[in-house]
Each structure stands twice: as C-alpha cells, then as structure tokens.
C-alpha positions in Angstrom: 227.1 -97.2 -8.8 225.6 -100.3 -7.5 222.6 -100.0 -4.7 224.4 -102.6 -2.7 227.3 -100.5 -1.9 226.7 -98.8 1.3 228.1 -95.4 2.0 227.6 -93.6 5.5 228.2 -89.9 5.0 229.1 -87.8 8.4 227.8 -84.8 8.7 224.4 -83.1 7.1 225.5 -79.5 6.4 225.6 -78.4 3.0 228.2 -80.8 2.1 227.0 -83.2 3.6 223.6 -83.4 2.4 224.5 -82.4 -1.6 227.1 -85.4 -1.4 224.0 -87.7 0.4 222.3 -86.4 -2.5 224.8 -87.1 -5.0 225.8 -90.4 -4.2 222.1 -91.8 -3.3 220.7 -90.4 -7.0 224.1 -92.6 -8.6 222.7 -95.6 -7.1 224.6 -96.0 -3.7 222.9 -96.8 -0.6 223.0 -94.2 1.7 222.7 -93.6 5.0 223.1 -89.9 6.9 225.0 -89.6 10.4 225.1 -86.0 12.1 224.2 -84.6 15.7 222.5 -81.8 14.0 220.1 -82.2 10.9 220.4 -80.1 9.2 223.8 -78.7 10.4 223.2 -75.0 12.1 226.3 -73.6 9.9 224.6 -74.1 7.2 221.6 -72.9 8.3 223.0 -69.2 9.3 224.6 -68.7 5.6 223.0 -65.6 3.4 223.9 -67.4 1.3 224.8 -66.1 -2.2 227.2 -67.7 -4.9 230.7 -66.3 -4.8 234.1 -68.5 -4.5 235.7 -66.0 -1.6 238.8 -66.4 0.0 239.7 -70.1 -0.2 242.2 -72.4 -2.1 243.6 -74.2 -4.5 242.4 -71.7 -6.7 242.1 -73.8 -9.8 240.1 -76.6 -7.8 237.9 -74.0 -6.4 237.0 -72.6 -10.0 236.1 -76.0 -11.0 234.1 -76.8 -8.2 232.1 -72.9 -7.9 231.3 -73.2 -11.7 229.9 -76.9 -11.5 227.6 -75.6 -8.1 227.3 -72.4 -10.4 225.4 -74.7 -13.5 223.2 -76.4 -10.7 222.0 -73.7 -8.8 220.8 -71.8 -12.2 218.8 -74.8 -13.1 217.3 -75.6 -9.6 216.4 -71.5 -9.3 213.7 -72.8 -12.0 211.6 -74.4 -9.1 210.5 -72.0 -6.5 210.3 -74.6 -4.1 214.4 -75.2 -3.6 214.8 -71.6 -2.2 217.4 -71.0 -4.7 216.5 -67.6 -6.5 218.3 -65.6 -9.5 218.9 -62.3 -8.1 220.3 -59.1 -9.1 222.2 -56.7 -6.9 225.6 -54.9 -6.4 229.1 -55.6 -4.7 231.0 -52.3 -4.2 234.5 -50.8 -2.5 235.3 -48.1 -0.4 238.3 -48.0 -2.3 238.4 -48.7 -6.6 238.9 -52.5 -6.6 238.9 -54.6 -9.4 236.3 -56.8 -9.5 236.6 -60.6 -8.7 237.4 -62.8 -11.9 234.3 -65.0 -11.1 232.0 -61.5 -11.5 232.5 -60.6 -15.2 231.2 -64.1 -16.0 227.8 -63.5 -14.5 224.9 -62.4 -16.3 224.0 -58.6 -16.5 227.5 -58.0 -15.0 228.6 -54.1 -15.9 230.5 -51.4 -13.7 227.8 -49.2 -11.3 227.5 -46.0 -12.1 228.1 -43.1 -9.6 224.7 -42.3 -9.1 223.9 -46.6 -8.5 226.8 -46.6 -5.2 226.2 -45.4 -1.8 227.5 -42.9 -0.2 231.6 -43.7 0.4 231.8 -46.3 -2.3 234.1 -45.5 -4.9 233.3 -48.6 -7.3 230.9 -51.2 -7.8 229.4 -53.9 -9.9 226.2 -55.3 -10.9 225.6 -58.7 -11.6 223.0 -61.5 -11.2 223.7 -64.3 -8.8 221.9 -67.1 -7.4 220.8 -66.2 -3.6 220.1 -69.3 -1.5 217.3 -69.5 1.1 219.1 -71.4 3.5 216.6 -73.0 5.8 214.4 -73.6 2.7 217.3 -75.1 0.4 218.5 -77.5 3.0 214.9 -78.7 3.5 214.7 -79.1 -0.1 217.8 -81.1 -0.1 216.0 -84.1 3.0 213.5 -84.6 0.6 215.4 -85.1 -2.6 217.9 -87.9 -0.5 214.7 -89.2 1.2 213.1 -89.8 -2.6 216.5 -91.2 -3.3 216.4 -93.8 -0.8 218.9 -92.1 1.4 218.4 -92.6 5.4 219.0 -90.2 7.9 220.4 -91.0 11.4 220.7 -88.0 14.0 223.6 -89.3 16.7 226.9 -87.5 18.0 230.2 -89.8 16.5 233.5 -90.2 19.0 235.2 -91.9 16.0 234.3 -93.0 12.4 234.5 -96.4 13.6 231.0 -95.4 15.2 229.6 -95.5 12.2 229.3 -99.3 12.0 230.2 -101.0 9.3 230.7 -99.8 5.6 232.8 -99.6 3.5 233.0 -96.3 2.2 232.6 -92.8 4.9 232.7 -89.5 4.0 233.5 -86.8 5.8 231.7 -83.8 5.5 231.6 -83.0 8.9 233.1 -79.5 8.8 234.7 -78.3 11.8 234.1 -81.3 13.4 236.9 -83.0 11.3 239.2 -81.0 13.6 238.6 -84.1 16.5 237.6 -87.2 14.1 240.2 -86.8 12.1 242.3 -85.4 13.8 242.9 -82.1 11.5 244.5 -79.7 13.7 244.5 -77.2 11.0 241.1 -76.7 11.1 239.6 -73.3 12.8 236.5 -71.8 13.1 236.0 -68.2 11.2 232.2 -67.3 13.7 229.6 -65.7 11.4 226.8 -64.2 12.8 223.4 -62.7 10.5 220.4 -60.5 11.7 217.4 -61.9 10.5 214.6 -59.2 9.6 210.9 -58.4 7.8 211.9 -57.3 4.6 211.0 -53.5 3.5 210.3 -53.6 0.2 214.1 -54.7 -0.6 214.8 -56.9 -4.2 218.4 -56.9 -4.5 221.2 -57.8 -3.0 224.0 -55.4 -1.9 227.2 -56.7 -0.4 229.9 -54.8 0.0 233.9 -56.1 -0.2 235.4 -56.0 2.7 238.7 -57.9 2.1 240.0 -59.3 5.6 237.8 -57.7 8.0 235.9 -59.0 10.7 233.1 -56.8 10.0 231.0 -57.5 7.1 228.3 -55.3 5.1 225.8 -57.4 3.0 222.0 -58.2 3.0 219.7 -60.7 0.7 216.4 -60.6 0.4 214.9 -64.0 0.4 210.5 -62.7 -0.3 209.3 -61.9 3.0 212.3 -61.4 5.0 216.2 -60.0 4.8 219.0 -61.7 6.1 221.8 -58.7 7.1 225.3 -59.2 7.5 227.7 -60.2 9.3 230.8 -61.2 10.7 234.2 -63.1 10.2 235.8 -63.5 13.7 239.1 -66.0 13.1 239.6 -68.6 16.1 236.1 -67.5 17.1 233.6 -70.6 17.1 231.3 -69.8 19.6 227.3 -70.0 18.8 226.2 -67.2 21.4 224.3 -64.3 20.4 226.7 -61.3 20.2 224.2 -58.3 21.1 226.8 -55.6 20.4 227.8 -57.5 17.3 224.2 -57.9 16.0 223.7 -53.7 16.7 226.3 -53.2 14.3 224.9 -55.6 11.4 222.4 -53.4 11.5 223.6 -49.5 11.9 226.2 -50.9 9.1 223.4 -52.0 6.9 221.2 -49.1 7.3 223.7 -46.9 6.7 223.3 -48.3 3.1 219.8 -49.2 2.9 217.5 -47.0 5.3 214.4 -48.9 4.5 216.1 -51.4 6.8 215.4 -49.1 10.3 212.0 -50.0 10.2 212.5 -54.0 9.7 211.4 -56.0 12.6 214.0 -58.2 13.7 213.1 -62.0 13.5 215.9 -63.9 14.3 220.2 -64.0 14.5 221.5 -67.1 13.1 225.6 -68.3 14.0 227.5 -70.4 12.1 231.1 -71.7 12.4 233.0 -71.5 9.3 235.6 -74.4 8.5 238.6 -73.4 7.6 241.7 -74.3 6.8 244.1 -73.3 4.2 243.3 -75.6 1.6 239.5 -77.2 1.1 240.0 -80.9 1.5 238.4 -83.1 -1.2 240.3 -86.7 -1.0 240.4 -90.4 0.3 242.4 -91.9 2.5 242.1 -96.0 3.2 242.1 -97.0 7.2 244.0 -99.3 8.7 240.5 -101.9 9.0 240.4 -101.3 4.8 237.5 -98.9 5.3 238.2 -95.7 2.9 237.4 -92.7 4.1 236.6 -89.8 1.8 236.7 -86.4 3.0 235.1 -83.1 2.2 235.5 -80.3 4.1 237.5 -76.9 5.3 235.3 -75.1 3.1 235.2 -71.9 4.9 232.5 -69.6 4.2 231.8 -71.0 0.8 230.3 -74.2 1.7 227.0 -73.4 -0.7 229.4 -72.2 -3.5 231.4 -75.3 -4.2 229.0 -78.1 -2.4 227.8 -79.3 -5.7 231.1 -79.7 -7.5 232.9 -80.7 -4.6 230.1 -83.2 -3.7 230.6 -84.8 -7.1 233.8 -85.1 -6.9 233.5 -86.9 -3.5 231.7 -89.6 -5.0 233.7 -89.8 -7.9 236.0 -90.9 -5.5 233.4 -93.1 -3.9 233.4 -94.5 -7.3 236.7 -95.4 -8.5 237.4 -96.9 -4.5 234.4 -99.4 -5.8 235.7 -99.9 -9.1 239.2 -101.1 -7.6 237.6 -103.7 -5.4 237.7 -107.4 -6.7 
C-alpha cells in the first residue's frame, strides 16, 4: 500500500488500534480519531484468547486463529503484556469442551482431584492472557513507529473526519449513532482488580448465558477477577454489590484471593450485535467506509484477523481506483 493513501481509522479500542497498526505497517498513512485513547472497553478486558459467543462461526474461526498465530509470537517479548499461560475452564455440569480448546497446547481433560468443589468437568490448556492496559500501550508505540498519528476528539458524523478517502470504523458501540446500526447493544462487563496471592494460572469457569461470570488472570503482580455480562446494560458506574460478588464467587474457588487488596474495578461495554461486522460500504461523497465492529466480548480474540482483513479491504478499494 502506497504512503500517500490516507486512511483515518475511528475509534482506538482494540480494533481500532490493531487495524491503525495494520494498515500504518502496509504502508498507509494513518491518522487515529477517538474521544478516548485508548478506548476504556478495551482497557477493562481480562483478557484471555477464546472465540465465545459470536458469529458467523466460520469467519470467527478464521479471524481467532490468525489473532491466535500473533499473540503466540508477540508473548516472546515481555514488553507487549501478552503472556502464555496455563490454567483451567470447568462446568458445574459435564460439558464438552469448546472446539477451539483441543487445539491449544497442553490441552487434556482435569482430573477429579485438579476441579473445585461443584465442578463436574474441566480442561487444561495453555492460552495467551493479555495485560490489557500494557498491550494497548504497546500497541501507541508500534503505530507511532509506524508513522501513524493520533487525534483524541468526539465525531457527530464521519464526515468530521475531514477529508480521506478511506474511514474505518472501529468504533464499537459507538457505531450504534454514526452509523446508524440500531442492532447494536451493549453487553456491561465489570472486573475487580486485585494484588495477586501467589496465583499462576488462570481459572475460568463456563458459564453459558449468565450474567454472572467466574474467572480470574494473573497478569505478575496483580489479578484481574471476574465479571459480568448484563445485556442492554452499558452503563460505566461502579456496581458495589456486583463487585462483592466477583469476589465471594472467585474466592469460593481460589481462597488465596480473600487476602488480595483490591486495586481497582474496570467497566467496559461490550458491542454486540448478532453478527461481527467486517465490510465496506461506499458514501454518497465517494468516500468508502470500512467497518469493524460488534465484536462483543471478543474484541482481543479476533482484532488481529479481523484488523487484516479490514485493510485488505482498504486495499482492494485502492486497487479499483483509476
């Protein structure tokens, strides 16, 4: 891709800042627009890899396993917060593991003696674990070494944007008023922040459509405990009475977890919508907009592969132009 073709990209959640990334390292000249960098969504994930709950299925394969090749090779530098990590997902009830699972490494059925009390099944596995605030910090300097610009304003349209030829939209819920998509909705997560105890791995536990969530990561010195998936829900308020039971839910599993000092909650608004949205559309003034968002809560899982194929998008609009 040319340097001379400029390409504003809305939005600098994960999305938003892998596709910066992705574009600015092909060449493109980049420039960032968001009201929040980087995007505080993003910032309250756990985050660990695992395509959950979204669609089309055989688009989101595609997408997790591309993010899946990336994050192994950037868990090689300490400094992108992105961390190989084993650690268990178990059932109350015996579920059958998810098909993404048995590909990971060390994956094997948990013994009887490995699950908590009240799981009936589980499953070990390594998994890249994400330090959130870390990653996306890693992810500013990698566009900035690319040449990409940052810009931190609120947009009323995509026409505020100025003049380009290519935007993408990775904007995440806030696609539900610039676009208009008005089958976007928010899915509020909330995460307890603590000192970590001592913990190494990761235990999450599947919940299936619950509200109420039971996982924690350990990211070195601290834990981030989980959660919550309130549907329609998109307010950023501490919930105090939610936030109590993160924690009697995760200490009910891990007990070195009573004594953690709690450091911080982090709230995020999930984007969601029944199909993640990864496709251009031309405006009416020629500009072509290319969107990518609705990701839900696995944003992290499928930003690399869905970031590169936003800008193969970018690329064939360019390619089509006299």
């Amino acid at each position: 891709m040319k340097r001379e073709v400029r390409v504003v990209v809305v939005g600098a959640g994960v999305a938003g800042l892998t596709t910066a990334v992705v574009l600015a390292e092909a060449g493109a000249s980049v420039h960032v627009i968001a009201e929040q960098v980087p995007g505080v969504t993003s910032l309250a994930a756990g985050a660990m890899w695992g395509p959950y709950l979204v669609e089309p299925k055989d688009k989101v394969d595609q997408w997790g396993q591309r993010s899946l090749e990336i994050f192994r090779r950037l868990a090689e530098d300490p400094s992108t917060g992105v961390r190989l990590t084993k650690g268990i997902e178990a059932s109350r009830t015996a579920q059958a593991p998810p098909d993404w699972a048995s590909i990971l490494p060390g994956f094997r059925p948990c013994e009887p003696a490995e699950l908590p009390a009240g799981f009936s099944a589980g499953y070990r596995f390594t998994v890249p674990l994400i330090d959130m605030p870390t990653y996306l910090a890693y992810l500013l300097r990698r566009l900035d070494a690319a040449g990409g610009t940052v810009e931190r304003r609120r947009l009323a349209s995509f026409a505020d944007a100025g003049p380009a030829p290519v935007i993408v939209n990775c904007t995440g819920l806030g696609a539900q008023e610039l676009v208009p998509d008005h089958d976007l909705r928010p899915i509020r997560g909330q995460h307890v922040v603590v000192t970590n105890p001592g913990l190494t791995e990761f235990f999450s536990e599947d919940t299936g459509l619950s509200q109420d969530l039971l996982c924690f990561y350990p990211h070195g010195d601290t834990v981030v405990l989980g959660g919550t998936a309130i549907d329609g829900e998109g307010s950023l308020a501490p919930d105090e009475k939610a936030a109590a039971g993160i924690l009697a839910r995760c200490v009910e599993v891990e007990p070195r977890l009573a004594k953690a000092r709690v450091l911080e909650h982090r709230l995020g608004a999930r984007p969601t919508r029944a199909m993640v949205r990864v496709e251009a559309e031309r405006a009416e003034d020629g500009t072509v907009v290319v969107h990518n968002y609705g990701h839900g809560g696995t944003g992290v899982t499928l930003s690399w592969g869905c970031a590169e194929e936003a800008a193969s998008l970018v690329a064939a609009d360019r390619a089509d132009r006299p």
